[in-house]
MARDREN-183606 format. One record per residue (C-alpha): chain; x, y, z. Coordinates in nm, 2 decimals. Layout:
// MARDREN-183606
A / X / Y / Z
...
***
This chain:
// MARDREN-183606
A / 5.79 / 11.20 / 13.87
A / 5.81 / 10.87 / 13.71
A / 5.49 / 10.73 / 13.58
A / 5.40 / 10.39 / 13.68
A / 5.38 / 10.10 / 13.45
A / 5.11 / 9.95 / 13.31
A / 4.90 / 9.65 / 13.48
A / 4.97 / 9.45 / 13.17
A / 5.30 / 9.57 / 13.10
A / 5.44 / 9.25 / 12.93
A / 5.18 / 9.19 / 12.71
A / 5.16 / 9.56 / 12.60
A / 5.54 / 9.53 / 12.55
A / 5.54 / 9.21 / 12.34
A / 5.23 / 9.37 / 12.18
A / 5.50 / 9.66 / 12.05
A / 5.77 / 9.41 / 11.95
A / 5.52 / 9.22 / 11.75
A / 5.46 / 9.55 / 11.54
A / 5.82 / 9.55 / 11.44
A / 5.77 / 9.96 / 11.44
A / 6.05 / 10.05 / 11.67
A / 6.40 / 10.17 / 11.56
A / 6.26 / 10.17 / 11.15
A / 6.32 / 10.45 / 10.88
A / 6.11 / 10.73 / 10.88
A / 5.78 / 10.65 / 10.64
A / 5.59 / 10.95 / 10.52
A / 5.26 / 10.85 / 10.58
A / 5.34 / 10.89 / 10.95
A / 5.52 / 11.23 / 10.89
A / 5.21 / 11.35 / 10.74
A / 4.99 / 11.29 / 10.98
A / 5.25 / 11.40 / 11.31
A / 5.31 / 11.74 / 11.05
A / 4.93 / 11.81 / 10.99
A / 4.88 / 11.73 / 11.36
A / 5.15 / 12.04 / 11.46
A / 4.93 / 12.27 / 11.20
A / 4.65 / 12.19 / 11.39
A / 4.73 / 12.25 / 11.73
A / 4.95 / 12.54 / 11.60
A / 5.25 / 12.37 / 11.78
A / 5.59 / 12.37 / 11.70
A / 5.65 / 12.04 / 11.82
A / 5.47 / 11.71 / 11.71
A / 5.57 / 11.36 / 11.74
A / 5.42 / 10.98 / 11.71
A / 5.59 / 10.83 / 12.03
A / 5.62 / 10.41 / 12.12
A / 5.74 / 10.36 / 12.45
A / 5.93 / 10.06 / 12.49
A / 6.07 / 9.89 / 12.86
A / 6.32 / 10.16 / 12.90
A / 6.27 / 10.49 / 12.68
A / 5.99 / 10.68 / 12.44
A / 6.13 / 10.67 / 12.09
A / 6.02 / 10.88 / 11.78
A / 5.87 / 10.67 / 11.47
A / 5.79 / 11.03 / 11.36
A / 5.93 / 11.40 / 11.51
A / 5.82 / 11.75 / 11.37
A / 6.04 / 12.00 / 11.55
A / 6.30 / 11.88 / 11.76
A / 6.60 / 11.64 / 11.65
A / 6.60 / 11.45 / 11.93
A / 6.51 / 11.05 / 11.85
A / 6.45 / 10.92 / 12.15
A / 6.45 / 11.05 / 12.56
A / 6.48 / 10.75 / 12.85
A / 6.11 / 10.62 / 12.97
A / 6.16 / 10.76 / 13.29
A / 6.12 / 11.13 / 13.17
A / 5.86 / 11.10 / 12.94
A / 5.54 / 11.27 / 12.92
A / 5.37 / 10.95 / 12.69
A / 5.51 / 10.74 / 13.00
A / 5.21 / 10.88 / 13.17
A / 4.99 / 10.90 / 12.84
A / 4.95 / 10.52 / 12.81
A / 4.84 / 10.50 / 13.15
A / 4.51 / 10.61 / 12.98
A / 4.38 / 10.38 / 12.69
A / 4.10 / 10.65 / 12.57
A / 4.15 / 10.93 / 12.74
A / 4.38 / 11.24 / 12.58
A / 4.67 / 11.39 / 12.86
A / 4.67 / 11.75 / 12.87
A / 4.91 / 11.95 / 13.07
A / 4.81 / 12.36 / 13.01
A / 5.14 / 12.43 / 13.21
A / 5.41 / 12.19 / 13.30
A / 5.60 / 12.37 / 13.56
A / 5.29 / 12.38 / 13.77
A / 5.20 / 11.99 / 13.75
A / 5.37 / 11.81 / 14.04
A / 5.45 / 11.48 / 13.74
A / 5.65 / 11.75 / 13.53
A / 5.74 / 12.02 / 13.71
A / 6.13 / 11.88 / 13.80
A / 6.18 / 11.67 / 13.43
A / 6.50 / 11.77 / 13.30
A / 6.27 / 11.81 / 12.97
A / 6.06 / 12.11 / 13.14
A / 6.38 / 12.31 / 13.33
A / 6.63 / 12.24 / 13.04
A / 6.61 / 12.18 / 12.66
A / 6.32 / 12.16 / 12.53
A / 6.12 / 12.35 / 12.77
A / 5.84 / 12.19 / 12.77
A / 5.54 / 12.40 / 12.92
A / 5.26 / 12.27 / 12.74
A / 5.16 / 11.92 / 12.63
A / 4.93 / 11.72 / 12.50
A / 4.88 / 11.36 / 12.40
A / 4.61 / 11.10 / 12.30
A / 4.70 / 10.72 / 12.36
A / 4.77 / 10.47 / 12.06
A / 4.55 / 10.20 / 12.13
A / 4.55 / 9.90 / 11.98
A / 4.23 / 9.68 / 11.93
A / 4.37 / 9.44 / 12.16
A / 4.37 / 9.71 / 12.44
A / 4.70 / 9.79 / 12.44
A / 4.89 / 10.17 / 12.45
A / 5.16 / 10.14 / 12.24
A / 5.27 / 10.51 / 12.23
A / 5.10 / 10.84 / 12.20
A / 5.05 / 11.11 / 11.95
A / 5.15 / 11.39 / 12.09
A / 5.18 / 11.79 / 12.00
A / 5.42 / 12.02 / 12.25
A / 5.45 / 12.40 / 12.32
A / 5.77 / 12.57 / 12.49
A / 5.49 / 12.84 / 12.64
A / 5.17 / 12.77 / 12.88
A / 4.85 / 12.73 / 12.66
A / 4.51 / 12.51 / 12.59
A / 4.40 / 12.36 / 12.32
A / 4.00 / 12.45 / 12.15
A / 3.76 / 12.15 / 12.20
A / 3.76 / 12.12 / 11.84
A / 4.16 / 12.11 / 11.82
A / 4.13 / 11.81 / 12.11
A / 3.87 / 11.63 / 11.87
A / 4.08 / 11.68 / 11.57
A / 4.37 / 11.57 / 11.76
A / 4.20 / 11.25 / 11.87
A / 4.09 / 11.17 / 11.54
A / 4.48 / 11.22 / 11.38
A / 4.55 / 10.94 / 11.67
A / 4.32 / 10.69 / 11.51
A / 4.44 / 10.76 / 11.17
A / 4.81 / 10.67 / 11.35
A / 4.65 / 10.32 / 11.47
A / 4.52 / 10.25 / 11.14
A / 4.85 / 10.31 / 10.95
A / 4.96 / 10.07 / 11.24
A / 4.73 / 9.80 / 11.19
A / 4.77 / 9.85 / 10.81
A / 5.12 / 9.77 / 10.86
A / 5.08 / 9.45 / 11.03
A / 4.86 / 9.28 / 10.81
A / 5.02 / 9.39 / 10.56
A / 5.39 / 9.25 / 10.75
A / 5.42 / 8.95 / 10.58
A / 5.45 / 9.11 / 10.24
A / 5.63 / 9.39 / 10.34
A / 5.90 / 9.12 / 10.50
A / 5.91 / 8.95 / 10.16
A / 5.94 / 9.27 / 9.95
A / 6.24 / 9.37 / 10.22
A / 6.41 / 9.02 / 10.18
A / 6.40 / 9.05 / 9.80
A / 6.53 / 9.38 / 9.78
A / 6.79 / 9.37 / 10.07
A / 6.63 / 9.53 / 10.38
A / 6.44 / 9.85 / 10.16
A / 6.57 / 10.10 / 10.32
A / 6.30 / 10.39 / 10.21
A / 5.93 / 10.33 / 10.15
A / 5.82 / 10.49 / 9.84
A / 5.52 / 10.75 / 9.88
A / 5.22 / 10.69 / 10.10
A / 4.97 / 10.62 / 9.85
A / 5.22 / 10.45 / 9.53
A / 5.32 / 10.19 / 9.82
A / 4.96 / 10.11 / 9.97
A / 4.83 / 10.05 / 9.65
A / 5.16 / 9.79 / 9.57
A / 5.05 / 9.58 / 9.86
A / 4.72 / 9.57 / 9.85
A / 4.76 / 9.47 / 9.46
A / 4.96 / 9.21 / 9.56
A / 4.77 / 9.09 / 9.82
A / 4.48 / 9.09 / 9.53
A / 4.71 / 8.89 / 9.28
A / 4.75 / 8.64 / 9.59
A / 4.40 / 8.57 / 9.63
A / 4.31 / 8.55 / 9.30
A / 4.56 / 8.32 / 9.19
A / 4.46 / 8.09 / 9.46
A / 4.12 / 8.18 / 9.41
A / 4.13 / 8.02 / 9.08
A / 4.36 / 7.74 / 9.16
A / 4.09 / 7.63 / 9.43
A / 3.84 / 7.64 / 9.13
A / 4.06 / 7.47 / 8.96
A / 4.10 / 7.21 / 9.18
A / 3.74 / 7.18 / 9.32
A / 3.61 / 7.15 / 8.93
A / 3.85 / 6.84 / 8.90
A / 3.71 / 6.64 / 9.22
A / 3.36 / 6.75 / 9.08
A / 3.44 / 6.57 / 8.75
A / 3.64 / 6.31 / 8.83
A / 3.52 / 6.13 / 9.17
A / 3.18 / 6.26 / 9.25
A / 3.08 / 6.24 / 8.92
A / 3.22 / 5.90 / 8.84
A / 3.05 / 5.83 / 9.15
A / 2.70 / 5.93 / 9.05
A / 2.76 / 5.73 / 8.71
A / 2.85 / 5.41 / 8.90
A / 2.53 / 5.49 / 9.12
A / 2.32 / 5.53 / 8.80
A / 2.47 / 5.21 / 8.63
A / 2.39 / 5.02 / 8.96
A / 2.03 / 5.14 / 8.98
A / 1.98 / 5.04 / 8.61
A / 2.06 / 4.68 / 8.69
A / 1.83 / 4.67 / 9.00
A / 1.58 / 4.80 / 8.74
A / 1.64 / 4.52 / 8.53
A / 1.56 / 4.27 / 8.77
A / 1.21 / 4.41 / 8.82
A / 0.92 / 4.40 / 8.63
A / 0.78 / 4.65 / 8.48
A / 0.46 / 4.68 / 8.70
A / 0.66 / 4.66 / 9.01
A / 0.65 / 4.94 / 9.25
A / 1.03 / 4.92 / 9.32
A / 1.10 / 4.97 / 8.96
A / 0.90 / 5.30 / 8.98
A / 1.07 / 5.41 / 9.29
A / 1.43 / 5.32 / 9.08
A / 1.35 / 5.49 / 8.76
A / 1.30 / 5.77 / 9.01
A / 1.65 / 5.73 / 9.18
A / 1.78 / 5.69 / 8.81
A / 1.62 / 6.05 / 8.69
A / 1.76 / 6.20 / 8.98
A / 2.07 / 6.07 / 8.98
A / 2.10 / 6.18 / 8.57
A / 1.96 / 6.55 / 8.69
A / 2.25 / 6.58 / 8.97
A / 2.50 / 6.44 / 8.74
A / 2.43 / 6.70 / 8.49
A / 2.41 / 6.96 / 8.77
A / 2.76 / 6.86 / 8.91
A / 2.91 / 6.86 / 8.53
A / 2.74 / 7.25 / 8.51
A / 2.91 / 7.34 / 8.86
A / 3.25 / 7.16 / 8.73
A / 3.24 / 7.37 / 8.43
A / 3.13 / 7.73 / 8.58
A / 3.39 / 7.69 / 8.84
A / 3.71 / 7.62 / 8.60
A / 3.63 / 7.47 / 8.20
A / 3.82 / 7.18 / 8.17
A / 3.83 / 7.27 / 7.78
A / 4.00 / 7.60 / 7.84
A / 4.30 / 7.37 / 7.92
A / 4.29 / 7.12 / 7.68
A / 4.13 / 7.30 / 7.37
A / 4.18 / 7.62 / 7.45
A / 3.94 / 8.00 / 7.51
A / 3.73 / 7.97 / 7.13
A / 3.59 / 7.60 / 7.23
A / 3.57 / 7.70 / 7.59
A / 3.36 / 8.00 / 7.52
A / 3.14 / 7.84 / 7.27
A / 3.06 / 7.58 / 7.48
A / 2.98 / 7.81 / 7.81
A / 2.77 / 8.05 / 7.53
A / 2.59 / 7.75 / 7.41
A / 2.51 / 7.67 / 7.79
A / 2.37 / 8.02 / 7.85
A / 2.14 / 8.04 / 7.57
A / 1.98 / 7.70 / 7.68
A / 1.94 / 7.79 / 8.01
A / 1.82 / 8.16 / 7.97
A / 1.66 / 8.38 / 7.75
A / 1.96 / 8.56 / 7.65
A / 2.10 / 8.53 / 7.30
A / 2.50 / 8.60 / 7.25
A / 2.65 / 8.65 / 6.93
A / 3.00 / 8.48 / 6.97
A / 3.29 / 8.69 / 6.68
A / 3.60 / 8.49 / 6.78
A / 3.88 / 8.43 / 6.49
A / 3.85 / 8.08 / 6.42
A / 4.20 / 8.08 / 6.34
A / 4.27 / 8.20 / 6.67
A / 4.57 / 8.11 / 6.83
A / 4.69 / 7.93 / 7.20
A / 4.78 / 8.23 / 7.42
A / 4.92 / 8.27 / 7.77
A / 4.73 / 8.02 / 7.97
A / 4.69 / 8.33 / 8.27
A / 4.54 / 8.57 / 7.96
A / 4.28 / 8.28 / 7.86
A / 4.17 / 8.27 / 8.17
A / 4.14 / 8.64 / 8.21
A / 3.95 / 8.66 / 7.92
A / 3.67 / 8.37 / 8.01
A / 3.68 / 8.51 / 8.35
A / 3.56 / 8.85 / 8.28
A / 3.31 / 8.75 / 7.95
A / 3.18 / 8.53 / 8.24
A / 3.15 / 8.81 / 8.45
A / 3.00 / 9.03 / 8.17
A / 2.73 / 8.79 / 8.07
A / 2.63 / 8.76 / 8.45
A / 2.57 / 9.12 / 8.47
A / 2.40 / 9.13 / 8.16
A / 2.15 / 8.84 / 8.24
A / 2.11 / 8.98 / 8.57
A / 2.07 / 9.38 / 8.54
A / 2.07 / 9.51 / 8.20
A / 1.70 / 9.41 / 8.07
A / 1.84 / 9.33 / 7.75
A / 1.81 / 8.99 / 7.53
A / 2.08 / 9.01 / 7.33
A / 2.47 / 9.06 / 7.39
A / 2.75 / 9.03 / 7.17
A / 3.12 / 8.92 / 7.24
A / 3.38 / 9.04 / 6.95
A / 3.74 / 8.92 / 7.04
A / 3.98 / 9.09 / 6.78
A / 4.32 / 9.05 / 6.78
A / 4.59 / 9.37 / 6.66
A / 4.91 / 9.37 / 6.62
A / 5.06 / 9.28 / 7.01
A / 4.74 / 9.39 / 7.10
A / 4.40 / 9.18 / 7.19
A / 4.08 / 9.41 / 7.18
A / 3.77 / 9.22 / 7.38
A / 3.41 / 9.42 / 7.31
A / 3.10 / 9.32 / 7.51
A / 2.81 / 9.46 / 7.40
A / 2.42 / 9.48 / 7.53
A / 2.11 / 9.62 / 7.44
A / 1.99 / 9.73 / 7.76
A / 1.87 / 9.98 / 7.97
A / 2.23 / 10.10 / 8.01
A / 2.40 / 10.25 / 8.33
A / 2.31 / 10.59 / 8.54
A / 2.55 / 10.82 / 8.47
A / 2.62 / 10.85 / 8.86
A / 2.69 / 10.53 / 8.86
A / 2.85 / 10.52 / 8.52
A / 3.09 / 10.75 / 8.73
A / 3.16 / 10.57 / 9.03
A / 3.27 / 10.26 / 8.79
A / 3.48 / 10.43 / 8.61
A / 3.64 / 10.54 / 8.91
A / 3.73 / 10.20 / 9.04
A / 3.51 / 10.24 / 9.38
A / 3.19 / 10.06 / 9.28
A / 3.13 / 9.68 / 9.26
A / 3.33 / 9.34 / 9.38
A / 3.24 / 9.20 / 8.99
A / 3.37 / 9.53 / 8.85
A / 3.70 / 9.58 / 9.07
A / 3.78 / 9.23 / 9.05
A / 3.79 / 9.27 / 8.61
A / 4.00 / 9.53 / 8.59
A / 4.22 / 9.37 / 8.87
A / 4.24 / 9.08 / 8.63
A / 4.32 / 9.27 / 8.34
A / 4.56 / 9.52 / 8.55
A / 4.76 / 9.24 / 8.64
A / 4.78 / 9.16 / 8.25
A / 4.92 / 9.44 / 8.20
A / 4.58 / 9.58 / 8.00
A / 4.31 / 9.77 / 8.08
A / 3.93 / 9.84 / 8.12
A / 3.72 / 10.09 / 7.96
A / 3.29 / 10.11 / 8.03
A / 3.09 / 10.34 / 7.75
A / 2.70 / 10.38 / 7.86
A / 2.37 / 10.52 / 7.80
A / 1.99 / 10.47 / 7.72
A / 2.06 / 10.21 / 7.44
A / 2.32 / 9.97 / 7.58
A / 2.64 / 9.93 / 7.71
A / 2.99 / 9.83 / 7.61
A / 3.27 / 9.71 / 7.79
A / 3.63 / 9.74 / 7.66
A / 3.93 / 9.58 / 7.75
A / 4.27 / 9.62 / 7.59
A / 4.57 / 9.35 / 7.70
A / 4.86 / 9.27 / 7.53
A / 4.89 / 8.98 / 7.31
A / 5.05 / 8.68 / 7.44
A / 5.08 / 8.37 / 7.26
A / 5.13 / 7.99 / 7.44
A / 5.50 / 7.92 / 7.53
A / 5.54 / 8.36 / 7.60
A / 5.62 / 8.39 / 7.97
A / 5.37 / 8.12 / 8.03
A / 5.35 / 7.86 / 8.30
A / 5.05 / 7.64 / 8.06
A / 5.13 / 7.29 / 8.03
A / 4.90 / 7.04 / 7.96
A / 5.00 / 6.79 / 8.21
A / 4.69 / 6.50 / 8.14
A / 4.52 / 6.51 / 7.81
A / 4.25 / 6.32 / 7.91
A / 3.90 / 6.32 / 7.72
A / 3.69 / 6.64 / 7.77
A / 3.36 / 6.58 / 8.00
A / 3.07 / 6.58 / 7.83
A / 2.87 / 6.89 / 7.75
A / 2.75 / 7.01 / 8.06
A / 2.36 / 7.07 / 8.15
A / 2.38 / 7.45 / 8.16
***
């Protein structure tokens, strides 16, 4: 017996076509799961089904050869009629749906069956997961639960897939239609990296960008509005009440400018463009030791060269990000910053006297799953092509990072495209 459609048919077939999943190469991460599914259930047939307008096909088969059967004589025809709910069929030949398919009195021999939707979050049953037996049988409650969860690993690896599509789409173009994934894990982590590269890159270009408006037309604005208050001031006398209310106007106006100059120069240092990292850094040191309590000792080469604009960056980014965590959660009053170049090599060092880090959490660092500041400095420096080292305990802590040496000019996109005058010092 055929199963009927859908109520939303359409959408849940455009919802198919718009996870480009049908008719593609096997992927392993999919295998995996359909395989692990089989062991499970203690089946000899598995499969990851999508049923399209006319047929069920296979994005992923563990015992049979067969890619594909028409729509009409499939079991996850029925399946998707259910959008929570697992199908279970103990014995096929006694179910009036199955009992004449050509699947259940001829090859394969279907008997026993069992399937849990793939549902999307939009509501939609795409396919099923599914796990067959050519003999009459039932599954344990706990093989049913297992089963259902395998199915929402499936819908993850879908959804992973479609945000993920635009990449992917890129990747294929460049390389002309990939025509194997690489494995599960190697290929995940390529995306997501790249997706991270992405939004750091426009990350900081947005800093960039918003540091230059700050500078250059709100805070030519606020000097304009500071110059026009001084000449209402002098055009009162001293004693005059409107003069006080002015010189009030004027203080403020001084306060926000330096506030908008500090903000301009946390979110992107105009000097690290135009000077370069050592007058950058000694500026945004200087800053922090007025500001706070904290005393850095600066060792920077004062020979030091122009490097890659992208490597000058990295290296502010994460002292800046060092500093902040030291301030914030280490205790101590001191820090120091050495910056030694070797050979093609650059070794950073940043160095505290605090209370240091728990080793538990010492060990969750080190295992890139702990912190948005952490991951995002050793995404920075992975992308250099360096890498990031944390050393710990009761007397301090220092953080390493080791990146290849790469002067101005060496596959480097820095240009100085204005060299016009450096702000003044900013307010930290």
């Amino acid at each position: 017996m055929s199963a009927t459609l859908p109520d939303s048919e359409r959408q849940r077939l455009k919802a198919l076509a718009d996870e480009h999943l049908l008719d593609t190469l096997p992927e392993k991460n999919f295998d995996n799961l359909t395989r692990l599914a089989a062991f499970i259930c203690g089946t000899p047939i598995s499969l990851i089904s999508l049923v399209d307008e006319s047929r069920q096909w296979f994005k992923s088969r563990i015992g049979t050869e067969v890619e594909e059967t028409p729509r009409d004589m499939a079991f996850c025809a029925h399946t998707i009629l259910s959008t929570g709910e697992l199908t279970v069929v103990p014995d096929a030949t006694k179910d009036r749906r199955f009992a004449s398919n050509p699947l259940v009195t001829d090859d394969p021999n279907i008997r026993f069956y069992a399937g849990a939707p793939l549902v999307t979050r939009e509501g939609f049953a795409l396919g099923s997961l599914c796990v067959i037996d050519r003999v009459p049988r039932m599954l344990t409650s706990q093989q049913l639960e297992a089963l259902a969860i395998l199915r929402d690993q499936v819908v993850r690896e879908i959804e992973l897939r479609r945000v993920a599509g635009g990449l992917q789409n890129a990747v294929r173009d460049r390389n002309d239609e990939l025509g194997e994934r690489n494995e599960e894990i190697l290929q995940q982590a390529k995306i997501l990296q790249s997706l991270t590269t992405r939004l750091m890159t426009a990350q900081d270009e947005e800093r960039r960008r918003i540091a230059r408006e700050l500078h250059d037309s709100a805070g030519q604005l606020l000097v304009a509005a500071s110059l026009n208050v001084e000449i209402v001031m002098n055009g009162l006398s001293t004693s005059s009440p409107v003069r006080e209310a002015a010189e009030c106007c004027r203080d403020l106006l001084r306060q926000l400018t330096a506030e908008v100059r500090t903000m301009s120069y946390l979110l992107h240092p105009p000097l690290l463009d135009e000077s370069g990292l050592l007058s950058a850094l000694t500026l945004y040191v200087q800053g922090i030791q007025d500001r706070s309590p904290l005393q850095v000792d600066l060792e920077i080469p004062e020979d030091l060269p122009r490097m890659n604009s992208r490597l000058e960056l990295v290296l502010f980014r994460v002292i800046q990000e060092c500093l902040t965590n030291i301030h914030r959660h280490s205790g101590s009053k001191t820090a120091r910053i050495r910056l030694s170049p070797q050979s093609h090599m650059l070794l950073l060092q940043i160095e505290d006297d605090g209370k240091g880090i728990p080793p538990h959490r010492l060990h969750s660092i080190n295992s890139q799953g702990s912190g948005v500041g952490m991951q995002g400095m050793r995404e920075r420096v992975r992308q250099m092509g360096g890498h990031m080292n944390i050393h710990s305990d009761g007397l301090g802590t220092r953080v390493e990072f080791i990146l290849p040496l790469t002067l101005a000019g060496e596959n480097d996109e820095f240009e100085i495209k204005s060299r016009r005058r450096a702000p003044a010092e900013p307010d930290f």
